[in-house]
C-alpha positions in Angstrom: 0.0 0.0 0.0 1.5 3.7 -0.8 1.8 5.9 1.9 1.7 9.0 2.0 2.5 12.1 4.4 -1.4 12.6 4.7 -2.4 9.1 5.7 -3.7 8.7 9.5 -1.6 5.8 10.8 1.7 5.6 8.6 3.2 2.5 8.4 6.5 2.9 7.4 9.5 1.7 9.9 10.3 4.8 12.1 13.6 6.8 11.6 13.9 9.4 13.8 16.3 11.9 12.7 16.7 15.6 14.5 17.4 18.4 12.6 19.0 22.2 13.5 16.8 24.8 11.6 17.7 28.9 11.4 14.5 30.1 10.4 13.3 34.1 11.1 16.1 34.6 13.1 15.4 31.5 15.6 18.1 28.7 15.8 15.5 25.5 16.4 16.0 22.0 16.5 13.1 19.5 14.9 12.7 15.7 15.0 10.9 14.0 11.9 10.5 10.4 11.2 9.7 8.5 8.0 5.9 9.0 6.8 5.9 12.5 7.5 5.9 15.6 5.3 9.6 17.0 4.8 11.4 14.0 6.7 14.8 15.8 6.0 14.0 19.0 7.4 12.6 22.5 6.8 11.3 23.1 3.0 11.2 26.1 1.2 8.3 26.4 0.9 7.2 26.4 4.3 10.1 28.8 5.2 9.5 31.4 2.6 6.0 31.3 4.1 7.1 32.0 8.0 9.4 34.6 6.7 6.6 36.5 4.5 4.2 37.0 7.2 3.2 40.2 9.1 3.1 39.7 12.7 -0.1 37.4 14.2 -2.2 38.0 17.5 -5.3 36.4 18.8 -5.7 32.9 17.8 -4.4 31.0 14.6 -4.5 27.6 13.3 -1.9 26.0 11.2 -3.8 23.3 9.0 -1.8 20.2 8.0 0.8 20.8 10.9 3.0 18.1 9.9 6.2 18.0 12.9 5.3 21.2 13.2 7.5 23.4 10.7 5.3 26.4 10.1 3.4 26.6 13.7 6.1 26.3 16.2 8.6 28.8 14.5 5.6 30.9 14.0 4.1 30.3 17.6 7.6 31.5 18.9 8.0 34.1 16.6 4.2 35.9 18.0 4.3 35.3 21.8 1.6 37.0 22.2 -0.7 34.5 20.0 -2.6 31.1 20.6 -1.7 28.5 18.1 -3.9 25.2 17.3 -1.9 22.9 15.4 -3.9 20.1 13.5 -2.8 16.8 11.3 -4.9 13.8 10.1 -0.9 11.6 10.2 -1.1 11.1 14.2 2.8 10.2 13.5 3.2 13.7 12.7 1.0 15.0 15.0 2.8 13.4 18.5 6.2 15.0 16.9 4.9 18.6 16.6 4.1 17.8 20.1 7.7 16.9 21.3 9.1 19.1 19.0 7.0 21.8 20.6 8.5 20.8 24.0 12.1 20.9 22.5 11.6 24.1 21.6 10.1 25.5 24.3 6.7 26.8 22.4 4.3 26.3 25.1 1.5 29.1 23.6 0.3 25.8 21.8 -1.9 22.8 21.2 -1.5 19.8 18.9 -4.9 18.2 17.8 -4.5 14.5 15.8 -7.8 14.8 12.7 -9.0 15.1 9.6 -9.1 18.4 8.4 -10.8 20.8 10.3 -12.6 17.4 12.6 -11.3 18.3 15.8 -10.8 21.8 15.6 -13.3 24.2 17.0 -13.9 28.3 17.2 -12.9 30.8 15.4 -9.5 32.4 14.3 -7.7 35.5 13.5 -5.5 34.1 10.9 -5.1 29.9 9.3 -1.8 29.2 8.2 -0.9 26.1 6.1 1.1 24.5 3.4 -1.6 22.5 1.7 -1.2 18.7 1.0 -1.5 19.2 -2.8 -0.8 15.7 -3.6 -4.0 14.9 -2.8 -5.4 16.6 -5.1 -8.1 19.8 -5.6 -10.9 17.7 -5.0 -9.2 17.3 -1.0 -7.5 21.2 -0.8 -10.4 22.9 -2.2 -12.8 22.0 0.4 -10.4 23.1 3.3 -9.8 26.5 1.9 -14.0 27.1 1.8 -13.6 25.6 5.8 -10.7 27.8 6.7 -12.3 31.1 5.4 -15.7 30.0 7.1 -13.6 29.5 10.5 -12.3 32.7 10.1 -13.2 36.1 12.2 -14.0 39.2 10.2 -10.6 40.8 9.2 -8.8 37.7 9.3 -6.8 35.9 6.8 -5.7 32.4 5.0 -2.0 32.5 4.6 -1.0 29.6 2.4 2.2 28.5 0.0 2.0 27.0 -3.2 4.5 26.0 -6.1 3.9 27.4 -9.0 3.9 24.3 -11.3 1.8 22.9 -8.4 -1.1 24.8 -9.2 -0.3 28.4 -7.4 -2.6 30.1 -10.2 -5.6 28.0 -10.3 -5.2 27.9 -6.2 -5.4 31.6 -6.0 -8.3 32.1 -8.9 -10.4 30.0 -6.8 -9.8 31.8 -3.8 -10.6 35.0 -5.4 -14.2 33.5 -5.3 -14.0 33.3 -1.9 -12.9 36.6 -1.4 -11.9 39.9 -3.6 -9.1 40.5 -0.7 -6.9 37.8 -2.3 -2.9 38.7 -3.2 0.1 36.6 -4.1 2.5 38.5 -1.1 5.6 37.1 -1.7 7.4 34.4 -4.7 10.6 32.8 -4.5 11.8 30.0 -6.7 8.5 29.0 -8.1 6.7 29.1 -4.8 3.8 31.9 -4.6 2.7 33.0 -1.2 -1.0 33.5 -1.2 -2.7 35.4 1.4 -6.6 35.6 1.3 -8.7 38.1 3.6 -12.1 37.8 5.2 -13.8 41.4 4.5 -15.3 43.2 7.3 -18.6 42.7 8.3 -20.2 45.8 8.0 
């Protein structure tokens, strides 16, 4: 059976490796084990993300946590925030915790579920690097959750490759909502940042 970094229960034999990791002007240290996203340590796309955002108060989700690359940097980074991290791979999920610990990011939680299934309230801001291996039909539906969960004045914040789909990602956002930008592109990846207007 293939596995993949978005399956619940990965089978795969562990591998625990730790890994130092200078991102935004923090010198971290991260484990990751086989069956995880980014096994081998921070991508770029996830740290062109951290490094493009404005600063984040009140309470944010990352969505698709993984070991925890973009919400414990992130987390440290805005002290003053609350940060619910969430993955459907529960391997993934009990490392964000530890690397959390290791860290010393204690302005956090770590939920283990499918999407948005164990996460409840609202948010100032969702954060994520979306499982695009699995396909529009999977990532569509979370971006419509994630702008549902969040408050007026909030904001998506997601990265995307360019030959992964960046364009058609942020056309359909635009539906969604008319406050949708690309903020930031490096080597192919697009930084995508879409708003939730006002109520008035």
């Amino acid at each position: 059976m293939n596995q993949h970094y978005y399956t619940a229960q990965p089978q795969s034999a562990h591998d625990v490796k730790a890994h130092p990791v200078e991102v935004g002007g923090l010198a971290l240290r991260f484990y990751t084990d086989s069956g995880v996203f980014s096994k081998a340590g921070l991508d770029q796309g996830t740290r062109l993300l951290i490094e493009s955002l404005p600063p984040l108060s009140g309470r944010i989700l990352d969505l698709g946590c993984g070991w925890g690359a973009l919400g414990i940097p992130l987390a440290l980074l805005n002290p003053q925030s609350q940060w619910v991290l969430t993955d459907i791979n529960r391997r993934a999920a009990d490392l964000a915790r530890r690397n959390a610990q290791e860290n010393g990011a204690r302005n956090l939680q770590v939920l283990v579920g499918d999407g948005f299934e164990q996460v409840e309230g609202q948010f100032q801001a969702v954060v994520t690097n979306p499982p695009i291996r699995a396909g529009k039909g999977v990532i569509y539906p979370l971006f419509d959750q994630a702008m549902a969960r969040l408050t007026p004045g909030g904001a998506l914040y997601l990265v995307i490759r360019k030959q992964q789909g960046a364009a058609s990602a942020m056309k359909y956002l635009s539906q969604l909502s008319g406050d949708t930008r690309c903020i930031a592109k490096d080597k192919g990846y697009w930084i995508i940042r879409c708003g939730k207007e006002d109520e008035p």
